[in-house]
N, CA, C, O and CB atoms as a CASP TS submission, in Angstrom:
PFRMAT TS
TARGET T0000
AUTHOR 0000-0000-0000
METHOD Language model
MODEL 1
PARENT N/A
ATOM      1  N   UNK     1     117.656  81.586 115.835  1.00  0.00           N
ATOM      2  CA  UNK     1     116.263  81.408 115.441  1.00  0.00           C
ATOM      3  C   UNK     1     116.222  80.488 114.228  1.00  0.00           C
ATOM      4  O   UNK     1     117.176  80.416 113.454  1.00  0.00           O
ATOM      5  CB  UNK     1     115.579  82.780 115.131  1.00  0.00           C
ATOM      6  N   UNK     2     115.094  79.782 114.075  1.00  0.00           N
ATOM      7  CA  UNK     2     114.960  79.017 113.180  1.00  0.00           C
ATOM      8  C   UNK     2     114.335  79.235 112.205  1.00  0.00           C
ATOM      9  O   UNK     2     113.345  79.961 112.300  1.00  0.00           O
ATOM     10  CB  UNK     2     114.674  78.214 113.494  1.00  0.00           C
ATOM     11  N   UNK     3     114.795  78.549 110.666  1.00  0.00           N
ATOM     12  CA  UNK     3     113.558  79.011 109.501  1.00  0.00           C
ATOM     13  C   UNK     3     112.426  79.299 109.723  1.00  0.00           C
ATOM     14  O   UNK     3     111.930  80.336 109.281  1.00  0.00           O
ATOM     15  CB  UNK     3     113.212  78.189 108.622  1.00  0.00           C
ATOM     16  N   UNK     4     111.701  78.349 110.536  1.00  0.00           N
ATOM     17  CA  UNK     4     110.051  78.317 110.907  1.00  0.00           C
ATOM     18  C   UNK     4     109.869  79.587 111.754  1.00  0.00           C
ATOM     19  O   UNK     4     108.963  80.409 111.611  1.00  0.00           O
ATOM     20  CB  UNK     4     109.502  76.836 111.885  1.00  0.00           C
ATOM     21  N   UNK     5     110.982  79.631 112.764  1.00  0.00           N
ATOM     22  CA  UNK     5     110.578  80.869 113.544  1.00  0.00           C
ATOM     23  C   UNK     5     110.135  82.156 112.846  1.00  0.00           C
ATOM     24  O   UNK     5     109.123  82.810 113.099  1.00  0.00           O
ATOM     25  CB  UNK     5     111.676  81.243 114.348  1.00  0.00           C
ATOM     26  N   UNK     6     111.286  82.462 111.710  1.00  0.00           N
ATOM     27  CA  UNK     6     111.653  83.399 111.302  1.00  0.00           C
ATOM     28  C   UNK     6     109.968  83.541 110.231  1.00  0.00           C
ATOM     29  O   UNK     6     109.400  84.594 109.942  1.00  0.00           O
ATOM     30  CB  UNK     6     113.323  83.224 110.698  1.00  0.00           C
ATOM     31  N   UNK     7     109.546  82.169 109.863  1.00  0.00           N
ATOM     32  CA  UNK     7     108.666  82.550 108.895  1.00  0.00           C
ATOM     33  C   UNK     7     107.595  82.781 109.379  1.00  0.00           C
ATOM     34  O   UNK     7     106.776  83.110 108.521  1.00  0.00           O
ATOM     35  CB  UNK     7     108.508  81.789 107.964  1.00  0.00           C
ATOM     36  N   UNK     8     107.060  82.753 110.790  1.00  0.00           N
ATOM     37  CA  UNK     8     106.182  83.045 111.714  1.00  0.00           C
ATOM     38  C   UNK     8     106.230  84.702 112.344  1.00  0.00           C
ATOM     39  O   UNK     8     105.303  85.510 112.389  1.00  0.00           O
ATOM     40  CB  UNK     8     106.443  81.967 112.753  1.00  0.00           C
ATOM     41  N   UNK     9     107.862  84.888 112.865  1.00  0.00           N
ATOM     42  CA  UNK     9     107.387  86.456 112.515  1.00  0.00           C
ATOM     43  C   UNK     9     107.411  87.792 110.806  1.00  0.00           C
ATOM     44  O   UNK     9     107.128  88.938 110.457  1.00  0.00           O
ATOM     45  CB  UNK     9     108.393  87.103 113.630  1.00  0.00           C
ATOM     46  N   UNK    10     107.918  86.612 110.375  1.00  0.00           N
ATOM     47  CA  UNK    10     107.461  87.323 109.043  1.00  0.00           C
ATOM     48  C   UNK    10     106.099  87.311 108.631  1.00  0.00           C
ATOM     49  O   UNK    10     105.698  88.015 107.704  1.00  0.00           O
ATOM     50  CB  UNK    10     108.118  86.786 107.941  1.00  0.00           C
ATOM     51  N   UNK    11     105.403  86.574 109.254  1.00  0.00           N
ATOM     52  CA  UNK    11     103.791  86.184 108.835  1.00  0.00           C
ATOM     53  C   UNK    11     103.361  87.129 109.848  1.00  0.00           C
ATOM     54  O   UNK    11     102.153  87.253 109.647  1.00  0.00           O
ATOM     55  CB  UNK    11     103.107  84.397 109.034  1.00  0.00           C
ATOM     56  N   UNK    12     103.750  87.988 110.995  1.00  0.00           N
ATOM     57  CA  UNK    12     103.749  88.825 112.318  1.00  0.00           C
ATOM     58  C   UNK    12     103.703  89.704 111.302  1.00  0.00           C
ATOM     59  O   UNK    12     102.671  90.162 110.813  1.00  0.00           O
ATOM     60  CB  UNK    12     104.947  88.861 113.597  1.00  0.00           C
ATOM     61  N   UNK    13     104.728  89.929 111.000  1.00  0.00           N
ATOM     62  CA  UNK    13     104.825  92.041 110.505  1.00  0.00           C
ATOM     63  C   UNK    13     104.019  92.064 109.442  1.00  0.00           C
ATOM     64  O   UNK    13     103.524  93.173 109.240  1.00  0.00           O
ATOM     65  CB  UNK    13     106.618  92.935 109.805  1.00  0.00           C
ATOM     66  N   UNK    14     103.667  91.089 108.572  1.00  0.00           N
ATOM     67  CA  UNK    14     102.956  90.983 106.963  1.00  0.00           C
ATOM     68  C   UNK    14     101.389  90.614 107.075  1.00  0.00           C
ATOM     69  O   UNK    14     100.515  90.527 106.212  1.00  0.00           O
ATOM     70  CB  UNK    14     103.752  89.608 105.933  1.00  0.00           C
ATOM     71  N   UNK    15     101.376  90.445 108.363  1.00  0.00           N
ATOM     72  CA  UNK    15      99.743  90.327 108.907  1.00  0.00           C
ATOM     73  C   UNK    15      99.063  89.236 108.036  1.00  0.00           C
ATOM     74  O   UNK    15      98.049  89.590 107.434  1.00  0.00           O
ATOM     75  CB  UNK    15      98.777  91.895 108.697  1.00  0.00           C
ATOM     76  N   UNK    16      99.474  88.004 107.896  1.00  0.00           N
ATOM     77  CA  UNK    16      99.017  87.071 106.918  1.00  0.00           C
ATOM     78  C   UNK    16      98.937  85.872 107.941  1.00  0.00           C
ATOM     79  O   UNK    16      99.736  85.743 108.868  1.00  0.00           O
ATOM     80  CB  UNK    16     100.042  86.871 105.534  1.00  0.00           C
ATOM     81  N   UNK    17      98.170  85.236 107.752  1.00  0.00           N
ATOM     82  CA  UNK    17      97.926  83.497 108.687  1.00  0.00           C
ATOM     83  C   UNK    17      98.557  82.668 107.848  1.00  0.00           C
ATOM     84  O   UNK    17      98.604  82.971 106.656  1.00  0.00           O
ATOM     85  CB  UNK    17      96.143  82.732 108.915  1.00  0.00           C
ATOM     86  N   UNK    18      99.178  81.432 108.333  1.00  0.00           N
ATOM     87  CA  UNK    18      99.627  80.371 108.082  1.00  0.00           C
ATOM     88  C   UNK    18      98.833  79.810 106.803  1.00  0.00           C
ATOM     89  O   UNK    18      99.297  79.388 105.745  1.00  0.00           O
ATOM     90  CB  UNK    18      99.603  79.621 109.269  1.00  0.00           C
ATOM     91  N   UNK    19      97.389  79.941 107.249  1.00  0.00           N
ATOM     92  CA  UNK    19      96.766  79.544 106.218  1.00  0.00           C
ATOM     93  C   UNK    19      96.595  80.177 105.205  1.00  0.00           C
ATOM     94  O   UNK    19      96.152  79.450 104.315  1.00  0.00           O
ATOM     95  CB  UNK    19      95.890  79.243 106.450  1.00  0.00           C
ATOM     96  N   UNK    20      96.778  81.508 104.812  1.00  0.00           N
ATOM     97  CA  UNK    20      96.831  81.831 103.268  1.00  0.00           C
ATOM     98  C   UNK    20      98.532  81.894 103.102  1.00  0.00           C
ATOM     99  O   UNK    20      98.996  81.932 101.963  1.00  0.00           O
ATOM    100  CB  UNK    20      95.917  83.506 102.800  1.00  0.00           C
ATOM    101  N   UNK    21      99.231  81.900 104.018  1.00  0.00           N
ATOM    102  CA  UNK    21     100.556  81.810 103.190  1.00  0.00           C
ATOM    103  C   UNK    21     100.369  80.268 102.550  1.00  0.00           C
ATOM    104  O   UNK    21     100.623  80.103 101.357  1.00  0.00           O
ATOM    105  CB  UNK    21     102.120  82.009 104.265  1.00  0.00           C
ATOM    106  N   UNK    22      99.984  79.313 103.256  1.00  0.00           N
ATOM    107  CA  UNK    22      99.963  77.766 102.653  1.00  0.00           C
ATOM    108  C   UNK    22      98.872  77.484 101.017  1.00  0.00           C
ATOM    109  O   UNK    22      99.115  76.763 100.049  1.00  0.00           O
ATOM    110  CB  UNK    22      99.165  76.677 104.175  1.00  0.00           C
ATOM    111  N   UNK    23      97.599  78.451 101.311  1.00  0.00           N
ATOM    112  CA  UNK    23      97.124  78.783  99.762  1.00  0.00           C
ATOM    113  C   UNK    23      98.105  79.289  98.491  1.00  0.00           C
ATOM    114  O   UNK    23      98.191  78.887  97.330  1.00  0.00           O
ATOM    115  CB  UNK    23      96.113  79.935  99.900  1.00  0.00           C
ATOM    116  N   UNK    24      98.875  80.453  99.302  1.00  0.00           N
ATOM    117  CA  UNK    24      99.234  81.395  98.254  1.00  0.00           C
ATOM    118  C   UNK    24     100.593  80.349  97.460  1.00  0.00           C
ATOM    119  O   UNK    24     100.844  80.496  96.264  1.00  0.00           O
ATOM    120  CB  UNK    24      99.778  83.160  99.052  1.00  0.00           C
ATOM    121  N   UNK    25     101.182  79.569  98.128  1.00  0.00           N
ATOM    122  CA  UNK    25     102.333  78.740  98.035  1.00  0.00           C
ATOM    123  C   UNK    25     102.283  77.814  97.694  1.00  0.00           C
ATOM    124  O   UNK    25     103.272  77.200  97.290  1.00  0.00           O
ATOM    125  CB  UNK    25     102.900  78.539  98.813  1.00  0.00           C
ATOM    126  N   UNK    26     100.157  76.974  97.745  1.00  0.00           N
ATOM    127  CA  UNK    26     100.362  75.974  96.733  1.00  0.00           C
ATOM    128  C   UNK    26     100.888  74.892  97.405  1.00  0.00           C
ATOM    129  O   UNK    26     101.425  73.973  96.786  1.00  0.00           O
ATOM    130  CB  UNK    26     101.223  76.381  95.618  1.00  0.00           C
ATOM    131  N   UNK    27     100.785  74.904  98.701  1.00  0.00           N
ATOM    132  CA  UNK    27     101.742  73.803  99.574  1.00  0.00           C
ATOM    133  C   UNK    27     100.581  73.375 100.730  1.00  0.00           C
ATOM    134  O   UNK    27      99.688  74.130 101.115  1.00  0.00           O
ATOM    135  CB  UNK    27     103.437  74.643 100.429  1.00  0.00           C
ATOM    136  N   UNK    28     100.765  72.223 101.113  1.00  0.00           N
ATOM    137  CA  UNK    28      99.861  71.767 102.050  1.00  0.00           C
ATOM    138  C   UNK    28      99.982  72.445 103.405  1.00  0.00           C
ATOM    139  O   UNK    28     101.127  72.705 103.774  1.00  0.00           O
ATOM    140  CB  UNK    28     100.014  70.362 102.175  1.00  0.00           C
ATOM    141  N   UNK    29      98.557  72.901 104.521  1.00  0.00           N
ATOM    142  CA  UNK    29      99.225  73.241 105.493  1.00  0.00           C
ATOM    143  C   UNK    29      99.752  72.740 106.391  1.00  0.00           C
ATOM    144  O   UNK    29     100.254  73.427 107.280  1.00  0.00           O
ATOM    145  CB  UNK    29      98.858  73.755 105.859  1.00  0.00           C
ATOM    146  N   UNK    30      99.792  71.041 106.409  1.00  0.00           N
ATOM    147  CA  UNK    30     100.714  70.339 107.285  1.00  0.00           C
ATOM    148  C   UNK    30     102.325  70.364 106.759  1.00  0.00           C
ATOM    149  O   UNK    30     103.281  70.068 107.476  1.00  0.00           O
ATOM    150  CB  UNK    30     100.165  68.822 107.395  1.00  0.00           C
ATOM    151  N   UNK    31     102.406  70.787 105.339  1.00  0.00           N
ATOM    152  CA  UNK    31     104.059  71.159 105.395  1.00  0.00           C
ATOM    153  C   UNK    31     104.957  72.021 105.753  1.00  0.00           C
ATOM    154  O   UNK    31     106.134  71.912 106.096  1.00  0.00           O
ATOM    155  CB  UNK    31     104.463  71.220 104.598  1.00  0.00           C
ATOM    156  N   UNK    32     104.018  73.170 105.586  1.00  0.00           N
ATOM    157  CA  UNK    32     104.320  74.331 106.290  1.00  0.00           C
ATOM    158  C   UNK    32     104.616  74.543 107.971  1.00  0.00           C
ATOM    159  O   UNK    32     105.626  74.980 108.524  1.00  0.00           O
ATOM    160  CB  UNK    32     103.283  75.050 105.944  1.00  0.00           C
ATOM    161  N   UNK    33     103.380  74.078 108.528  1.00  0.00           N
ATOM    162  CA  UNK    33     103.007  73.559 109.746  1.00  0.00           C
ATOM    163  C   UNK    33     104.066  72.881 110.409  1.00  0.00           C
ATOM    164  O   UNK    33     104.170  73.122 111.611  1.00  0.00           O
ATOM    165  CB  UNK    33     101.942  72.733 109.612  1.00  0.00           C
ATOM    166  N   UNK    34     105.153  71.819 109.726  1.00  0.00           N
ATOM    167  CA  UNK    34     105.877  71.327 109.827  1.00  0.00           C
ATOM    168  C   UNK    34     107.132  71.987 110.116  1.00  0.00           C
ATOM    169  O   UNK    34     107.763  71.520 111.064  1.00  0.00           O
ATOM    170  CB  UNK    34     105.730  70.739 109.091  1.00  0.00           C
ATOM    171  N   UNK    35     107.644  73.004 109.480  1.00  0.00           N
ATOM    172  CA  UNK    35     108.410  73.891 108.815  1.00  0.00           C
ATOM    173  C   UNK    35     108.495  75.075 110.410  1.00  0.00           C
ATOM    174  O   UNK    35     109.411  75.408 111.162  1.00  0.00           O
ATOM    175  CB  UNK    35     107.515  74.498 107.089  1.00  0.00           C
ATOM    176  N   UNK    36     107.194  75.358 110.340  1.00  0.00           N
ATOM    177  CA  UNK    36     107.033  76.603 111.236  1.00  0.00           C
ATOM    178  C   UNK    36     107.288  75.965 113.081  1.00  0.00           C
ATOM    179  O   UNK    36     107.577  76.599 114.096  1.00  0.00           O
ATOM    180  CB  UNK    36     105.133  77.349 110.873  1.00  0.00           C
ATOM    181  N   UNK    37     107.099  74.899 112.928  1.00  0.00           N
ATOM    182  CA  UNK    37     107.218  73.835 114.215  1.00  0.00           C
ATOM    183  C   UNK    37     108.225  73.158 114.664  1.00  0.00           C
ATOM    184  O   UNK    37     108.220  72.304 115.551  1.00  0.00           O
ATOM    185  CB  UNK    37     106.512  72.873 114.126  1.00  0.00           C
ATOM    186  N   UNK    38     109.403  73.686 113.822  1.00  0.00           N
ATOM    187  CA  UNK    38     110.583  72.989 113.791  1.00  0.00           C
ATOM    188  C   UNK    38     110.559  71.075 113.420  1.00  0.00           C
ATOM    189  O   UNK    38     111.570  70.373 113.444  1.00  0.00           O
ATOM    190  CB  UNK    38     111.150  73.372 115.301  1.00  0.00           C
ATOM    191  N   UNK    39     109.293  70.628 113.135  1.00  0.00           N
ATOM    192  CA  UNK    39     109.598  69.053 112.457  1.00  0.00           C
ATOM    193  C   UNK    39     110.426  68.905 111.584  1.00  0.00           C
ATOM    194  O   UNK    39     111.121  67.896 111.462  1.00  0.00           O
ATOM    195  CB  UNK    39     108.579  68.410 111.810  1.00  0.00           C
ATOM    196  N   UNK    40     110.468  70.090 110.718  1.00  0.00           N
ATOM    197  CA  UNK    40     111.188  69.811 109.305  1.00  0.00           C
ATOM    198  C   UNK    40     111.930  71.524 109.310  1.00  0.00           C
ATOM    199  O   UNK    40     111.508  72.605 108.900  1.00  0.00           O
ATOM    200  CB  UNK    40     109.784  69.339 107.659  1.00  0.00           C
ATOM    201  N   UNK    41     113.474  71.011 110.130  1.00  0.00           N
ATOM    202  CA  UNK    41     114.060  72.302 109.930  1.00  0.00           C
ATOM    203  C   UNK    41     114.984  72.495 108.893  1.00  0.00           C
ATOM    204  O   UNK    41     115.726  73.458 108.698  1.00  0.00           O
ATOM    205  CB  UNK    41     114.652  72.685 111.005  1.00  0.00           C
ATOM    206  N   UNK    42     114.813  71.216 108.100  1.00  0.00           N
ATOM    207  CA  UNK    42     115.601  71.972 106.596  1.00  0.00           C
ATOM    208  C   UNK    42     114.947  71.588 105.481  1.00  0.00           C
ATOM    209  O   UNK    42     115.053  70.431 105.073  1.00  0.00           O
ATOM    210  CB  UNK    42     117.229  71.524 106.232  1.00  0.00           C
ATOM    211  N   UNK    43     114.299  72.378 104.941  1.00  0.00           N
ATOM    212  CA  UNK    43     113.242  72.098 103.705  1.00  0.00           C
ATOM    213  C   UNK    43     114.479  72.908 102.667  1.00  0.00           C
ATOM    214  O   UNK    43     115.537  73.516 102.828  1.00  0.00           O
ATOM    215  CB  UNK    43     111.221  73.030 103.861  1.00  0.00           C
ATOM    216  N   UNK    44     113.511  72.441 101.441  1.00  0.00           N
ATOM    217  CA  UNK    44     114.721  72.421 100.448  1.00  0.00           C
ATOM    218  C   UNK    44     114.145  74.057  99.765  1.00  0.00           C
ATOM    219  O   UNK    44     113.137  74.740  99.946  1.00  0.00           O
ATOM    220  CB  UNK    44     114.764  70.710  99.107  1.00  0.00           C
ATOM    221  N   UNK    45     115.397  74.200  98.914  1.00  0.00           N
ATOM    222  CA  UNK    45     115.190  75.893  98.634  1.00  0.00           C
ATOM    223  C   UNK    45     114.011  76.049  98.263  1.00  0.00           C
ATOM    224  O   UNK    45     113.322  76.828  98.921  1.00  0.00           O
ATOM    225  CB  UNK    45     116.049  76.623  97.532  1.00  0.00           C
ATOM    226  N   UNK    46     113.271  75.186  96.811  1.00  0.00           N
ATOM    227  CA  UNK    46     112.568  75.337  96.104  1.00  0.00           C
ATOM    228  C   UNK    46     110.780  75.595  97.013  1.00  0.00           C
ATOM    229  O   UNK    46     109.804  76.213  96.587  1.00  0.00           O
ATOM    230  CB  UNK    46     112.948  74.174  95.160  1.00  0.00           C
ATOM    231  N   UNK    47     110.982  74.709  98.567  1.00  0.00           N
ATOM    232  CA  UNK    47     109.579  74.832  99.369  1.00  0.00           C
ATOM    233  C   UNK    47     110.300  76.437  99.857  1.00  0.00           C
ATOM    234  O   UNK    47     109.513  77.356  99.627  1.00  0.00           O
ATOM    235  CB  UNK    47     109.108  73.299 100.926  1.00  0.00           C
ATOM    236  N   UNK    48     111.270  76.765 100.305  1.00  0.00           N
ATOM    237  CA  UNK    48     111.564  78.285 101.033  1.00  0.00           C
ATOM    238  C   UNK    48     110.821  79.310 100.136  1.00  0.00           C
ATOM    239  O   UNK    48     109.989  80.114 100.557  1.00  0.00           O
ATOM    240  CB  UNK    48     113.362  78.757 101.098  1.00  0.00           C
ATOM    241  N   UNK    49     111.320  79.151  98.533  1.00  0.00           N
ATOM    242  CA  UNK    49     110.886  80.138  97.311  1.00  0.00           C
ATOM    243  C   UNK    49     109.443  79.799  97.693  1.00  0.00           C
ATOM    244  O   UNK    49     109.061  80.630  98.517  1.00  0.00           O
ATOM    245  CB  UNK    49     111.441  79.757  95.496  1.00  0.00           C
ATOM    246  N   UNK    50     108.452  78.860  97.398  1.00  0.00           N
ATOM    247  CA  UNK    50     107.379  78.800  97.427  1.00  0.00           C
ATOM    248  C   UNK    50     106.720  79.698  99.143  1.00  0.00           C
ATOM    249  O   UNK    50     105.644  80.295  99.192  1.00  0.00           O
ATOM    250  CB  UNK    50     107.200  77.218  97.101  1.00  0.00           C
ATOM    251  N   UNK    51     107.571  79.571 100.197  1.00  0.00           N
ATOM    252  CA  UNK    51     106.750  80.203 101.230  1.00  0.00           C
ATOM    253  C   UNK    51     107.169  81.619 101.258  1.00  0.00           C
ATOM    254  O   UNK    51     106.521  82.562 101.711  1.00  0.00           O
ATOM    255  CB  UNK    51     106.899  79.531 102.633  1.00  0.00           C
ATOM    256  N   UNK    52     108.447  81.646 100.663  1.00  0.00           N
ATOM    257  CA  UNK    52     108.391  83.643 100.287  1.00  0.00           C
ATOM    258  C   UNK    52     107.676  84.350  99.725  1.00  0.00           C
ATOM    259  O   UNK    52     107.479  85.553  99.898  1.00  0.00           O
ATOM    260  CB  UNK    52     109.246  84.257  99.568  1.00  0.00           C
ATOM    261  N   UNK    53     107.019  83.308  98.661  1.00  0.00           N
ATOM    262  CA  UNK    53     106.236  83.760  97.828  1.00  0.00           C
ATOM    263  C   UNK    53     104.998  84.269  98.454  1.00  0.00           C
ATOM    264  O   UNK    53     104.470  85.371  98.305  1.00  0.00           O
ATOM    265  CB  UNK    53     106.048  82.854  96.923  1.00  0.00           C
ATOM    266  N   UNK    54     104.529  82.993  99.383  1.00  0.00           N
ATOM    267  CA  UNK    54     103.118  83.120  99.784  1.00  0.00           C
ATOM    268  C   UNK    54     103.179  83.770 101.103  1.00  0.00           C
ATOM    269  O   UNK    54     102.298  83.634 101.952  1.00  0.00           O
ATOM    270  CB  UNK    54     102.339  81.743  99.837  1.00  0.00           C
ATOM    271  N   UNK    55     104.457  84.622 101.285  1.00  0.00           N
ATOM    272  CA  UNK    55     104.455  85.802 102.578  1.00  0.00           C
ATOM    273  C   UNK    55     104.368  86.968 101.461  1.00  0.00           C
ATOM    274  O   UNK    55     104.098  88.141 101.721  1.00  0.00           O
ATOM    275  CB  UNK    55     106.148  85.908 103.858  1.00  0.00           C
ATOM    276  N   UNK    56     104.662  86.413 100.078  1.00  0.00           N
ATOM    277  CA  UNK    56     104.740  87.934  99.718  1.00  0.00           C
ATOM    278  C   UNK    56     106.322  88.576  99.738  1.00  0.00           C
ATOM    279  O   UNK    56     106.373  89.805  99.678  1.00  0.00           O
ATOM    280  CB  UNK    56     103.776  88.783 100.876  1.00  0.00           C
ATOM    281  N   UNK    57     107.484  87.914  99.810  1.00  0.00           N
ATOM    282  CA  UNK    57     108.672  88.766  99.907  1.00  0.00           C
ATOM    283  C   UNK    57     109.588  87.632  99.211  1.00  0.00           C
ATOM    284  O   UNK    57     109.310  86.438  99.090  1.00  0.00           O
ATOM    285  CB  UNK    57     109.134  89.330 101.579  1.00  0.00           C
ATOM    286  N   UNK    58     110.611  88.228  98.834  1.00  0.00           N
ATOM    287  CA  UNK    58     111.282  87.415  97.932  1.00  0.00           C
ATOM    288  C   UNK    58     112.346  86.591  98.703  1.00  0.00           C
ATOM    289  O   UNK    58     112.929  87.241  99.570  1.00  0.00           O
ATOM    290  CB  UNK    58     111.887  88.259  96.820  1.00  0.00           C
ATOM    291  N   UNK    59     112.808  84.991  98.536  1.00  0.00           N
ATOM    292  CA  UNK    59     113.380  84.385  99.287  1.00  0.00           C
ATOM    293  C   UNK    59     114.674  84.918 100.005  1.00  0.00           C
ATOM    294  O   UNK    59     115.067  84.580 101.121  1.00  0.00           O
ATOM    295  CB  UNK    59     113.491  83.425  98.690  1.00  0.00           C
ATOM    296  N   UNK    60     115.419  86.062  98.912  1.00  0.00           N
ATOM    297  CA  UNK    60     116.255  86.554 100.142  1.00  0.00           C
ATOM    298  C   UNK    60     116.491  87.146 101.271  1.00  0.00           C
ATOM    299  O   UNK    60     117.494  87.117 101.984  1.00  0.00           O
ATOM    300  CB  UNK    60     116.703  86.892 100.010  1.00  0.00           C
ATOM    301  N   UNK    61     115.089  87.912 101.431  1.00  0.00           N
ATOM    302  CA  UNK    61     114.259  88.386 102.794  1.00  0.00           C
ATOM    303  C   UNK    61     114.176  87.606 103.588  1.00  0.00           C
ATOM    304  O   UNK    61     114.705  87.716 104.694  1.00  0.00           O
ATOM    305  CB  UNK    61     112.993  88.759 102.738  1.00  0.00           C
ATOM    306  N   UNK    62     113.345  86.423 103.133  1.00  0.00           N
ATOM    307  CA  UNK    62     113.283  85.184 104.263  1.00  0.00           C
ATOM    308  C   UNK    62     114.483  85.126 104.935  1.00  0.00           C
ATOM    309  O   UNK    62     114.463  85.307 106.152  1.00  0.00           O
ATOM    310  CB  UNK    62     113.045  83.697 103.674  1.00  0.00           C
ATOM    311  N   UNK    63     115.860  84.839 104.191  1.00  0.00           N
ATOM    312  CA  UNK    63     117.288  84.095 104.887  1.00  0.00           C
ATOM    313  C   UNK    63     117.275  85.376 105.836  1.00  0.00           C
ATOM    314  O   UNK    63     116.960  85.313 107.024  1.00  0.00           O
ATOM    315  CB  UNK    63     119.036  83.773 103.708  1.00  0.00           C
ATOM    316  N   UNK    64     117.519  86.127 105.413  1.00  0.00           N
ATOM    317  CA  UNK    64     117.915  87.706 105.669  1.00  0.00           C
ATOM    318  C   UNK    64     117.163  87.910 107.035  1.00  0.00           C
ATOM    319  O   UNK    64     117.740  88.476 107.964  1.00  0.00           O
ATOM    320  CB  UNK    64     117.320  88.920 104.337  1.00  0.00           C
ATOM    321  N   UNK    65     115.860  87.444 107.156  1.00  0.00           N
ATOM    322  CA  UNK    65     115.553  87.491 108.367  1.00  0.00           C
ATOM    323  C   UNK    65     116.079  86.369 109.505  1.00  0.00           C
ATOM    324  O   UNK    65     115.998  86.589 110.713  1.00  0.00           O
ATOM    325  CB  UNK    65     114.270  87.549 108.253  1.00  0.00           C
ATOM    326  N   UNK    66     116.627  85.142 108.938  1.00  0.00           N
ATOM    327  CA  UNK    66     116.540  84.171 109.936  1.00  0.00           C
ATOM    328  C   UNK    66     118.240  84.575 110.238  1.00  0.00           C
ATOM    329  O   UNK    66     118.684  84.028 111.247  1.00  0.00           O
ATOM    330  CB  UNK    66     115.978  82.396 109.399  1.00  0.00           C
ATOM    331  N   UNK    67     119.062  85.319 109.602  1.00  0.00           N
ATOM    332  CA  UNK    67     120.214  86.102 109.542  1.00  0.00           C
ATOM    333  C   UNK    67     120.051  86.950 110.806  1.00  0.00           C
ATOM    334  O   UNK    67     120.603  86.513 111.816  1.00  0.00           O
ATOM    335  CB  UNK    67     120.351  86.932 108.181  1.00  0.00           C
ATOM    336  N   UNK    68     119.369  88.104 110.897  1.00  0.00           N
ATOM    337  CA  UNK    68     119.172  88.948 111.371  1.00  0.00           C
ATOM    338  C   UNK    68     118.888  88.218 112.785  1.00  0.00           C
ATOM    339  O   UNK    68     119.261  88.745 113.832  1.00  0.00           O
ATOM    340  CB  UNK    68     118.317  89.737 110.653  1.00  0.00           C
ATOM    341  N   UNK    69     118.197  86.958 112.763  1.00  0.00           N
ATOM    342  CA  UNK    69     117.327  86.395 114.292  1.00  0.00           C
ATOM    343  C   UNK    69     118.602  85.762 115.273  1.00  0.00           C
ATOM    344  O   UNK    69     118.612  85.384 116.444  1.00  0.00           O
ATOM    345  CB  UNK    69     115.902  84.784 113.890  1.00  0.00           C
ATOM    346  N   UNK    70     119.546  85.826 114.337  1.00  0.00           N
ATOM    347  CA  UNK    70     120.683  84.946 114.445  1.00  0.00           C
ATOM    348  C   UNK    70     120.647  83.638 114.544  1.00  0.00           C
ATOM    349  O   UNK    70     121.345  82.983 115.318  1.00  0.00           O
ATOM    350  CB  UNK    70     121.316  85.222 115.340  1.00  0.00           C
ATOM    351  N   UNK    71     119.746  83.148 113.683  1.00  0.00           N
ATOM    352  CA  UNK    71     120.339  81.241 113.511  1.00  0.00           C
ATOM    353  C   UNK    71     121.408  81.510 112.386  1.00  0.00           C
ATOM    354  O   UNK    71     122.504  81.503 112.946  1.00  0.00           O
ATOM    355  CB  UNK    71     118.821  79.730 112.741  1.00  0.00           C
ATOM    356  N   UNK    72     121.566  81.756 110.964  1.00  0.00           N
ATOM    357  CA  UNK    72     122.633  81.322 110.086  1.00  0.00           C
ATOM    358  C   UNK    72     123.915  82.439 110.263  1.00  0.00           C
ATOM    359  O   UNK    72     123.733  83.654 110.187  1.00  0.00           O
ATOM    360  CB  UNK    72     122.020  81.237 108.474  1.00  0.00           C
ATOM    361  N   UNK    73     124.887  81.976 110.446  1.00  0.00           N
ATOM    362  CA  UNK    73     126.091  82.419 110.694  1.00  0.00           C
ATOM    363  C   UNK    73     126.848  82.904 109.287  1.00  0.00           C
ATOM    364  O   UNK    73     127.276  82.190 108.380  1.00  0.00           O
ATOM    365  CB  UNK    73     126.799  81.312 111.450  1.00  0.00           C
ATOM    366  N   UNK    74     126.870  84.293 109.404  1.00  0.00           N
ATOM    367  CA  UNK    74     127.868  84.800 108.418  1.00  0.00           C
ATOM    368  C   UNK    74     129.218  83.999 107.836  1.00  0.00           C
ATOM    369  O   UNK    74     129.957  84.548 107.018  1.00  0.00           O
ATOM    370  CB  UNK    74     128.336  85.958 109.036  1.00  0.00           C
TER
END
């Protein structure tokens, strides 16, 4: 699974839309958009911190989930 995937069902269980995670983060929603769509499957830490933020969970949750989905390899 991919970052974007992973941040789409994290936006699933946290009941939040694309669009206030992209308010809460301060980030445009075509970057995000990007992100969640696989255009841009490696954004840099500092946009990841900003969309953990605006899910609400702290960036090591994020990895932790795309861990769990099995895209990043132990």
């Amino acid at each position: 699974m991919s970052i974007g995937e992973a941040i789409n069902v994290l936006a699933q269980e946290k009941q939040i839309t694309k669009y206030r995670i992209a308010k809460n983060a301060n980030m445009s929603q075509t970057t995000l958009s990007e992100i969640t769509n696989g255009k841009n499957s490696n954004p840099t830490i500092e946009t990841l911190e900003k969309i953990a933020k605006g899910i609400g969970v702290p960036v090591s949750h994020l990895i932790k989930k795309v861990e769990e989905l099995g895209q990043i390899e132990k």
